[in-house]
Each structure stands twice: as structure tokens, then as C-alpha cells.
N, C-alpha and C positions, 0 to 999 in steps of 0.2 A: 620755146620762147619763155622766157622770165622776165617778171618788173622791177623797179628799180624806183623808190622815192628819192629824187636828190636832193642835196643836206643843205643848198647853199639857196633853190628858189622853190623847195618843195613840191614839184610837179613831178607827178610819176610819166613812166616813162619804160616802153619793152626794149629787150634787147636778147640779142644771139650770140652765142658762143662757138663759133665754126673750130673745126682742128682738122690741119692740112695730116694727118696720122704721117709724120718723118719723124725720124730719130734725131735726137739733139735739137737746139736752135729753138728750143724756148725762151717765152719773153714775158715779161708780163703785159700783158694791155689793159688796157682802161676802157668801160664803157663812158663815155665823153656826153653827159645831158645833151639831146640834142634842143632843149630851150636854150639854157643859160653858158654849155661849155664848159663845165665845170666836170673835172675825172669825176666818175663815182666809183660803181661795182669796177673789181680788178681781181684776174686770172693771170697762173703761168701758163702758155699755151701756144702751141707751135702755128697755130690759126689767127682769129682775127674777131674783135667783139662789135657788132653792127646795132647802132642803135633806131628805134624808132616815134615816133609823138604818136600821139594817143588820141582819139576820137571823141566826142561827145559820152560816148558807150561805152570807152577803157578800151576799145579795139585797135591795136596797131594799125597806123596811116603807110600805106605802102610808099617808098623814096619816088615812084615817079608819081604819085598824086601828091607831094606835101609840099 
């Protein structure tokens, strides 16, 4: 897990880089601010980038608590 400040509401923000390991059929993805929606971090990657909001603590908030 890495952070990410976005450029556009400045709130940081974690995020995941998954890769399904196939040949071919890369893409690039966007880690997508999950505040404002705004693309940030971007990879080429046969996977999928999962973003998440952040705690009081900097701690990533798991998708079914947020």
C-alpha cells in the first residue's frame, strides 16, 4: 500500500496496485482520489488500482466501513 496527495483537493489518500500476472492486455489505470475524483497516480498494468480515504491517523478506512 502507497499514498498519494491529490493535486486538485490536496488530500492524501492510499492506494493498491493489484496485477492479474497474464501476458499482454495492459493498460494504464488511474488511482481515481476517492474525495474529489480527480485521476492521480497512473500505472501500465494488467491489474487494477483500488483506492482508499484515510483515518484521523493516516490509516486506510476499509470500502465496507467508509
Amino acid at each position: 500500500m502507497d499514498f498519494y496527495q491529490c493535486k486538485k483537493c490536496d488530500r492524501k489518500y492510499a492506494y493498491v496496485v493489484t496485477d492479474m500476472h497474464v501476458p499482454g492486455g495492459k493498460d494504464r489505470e488511474y488511482a481515481i482520489c476517492p474525495y474529489c475524483k480527480e485521476p492521480g497516480y497512473s500505472r501500465v498494468t494488467s491489474g487494477f488500482i483500488y483506492t482508499y480515504k484515510l483515518d484521523s491517523e493516516g490509516k486506510p478506512i476499509p470500502k465496507s466501513q467508509a
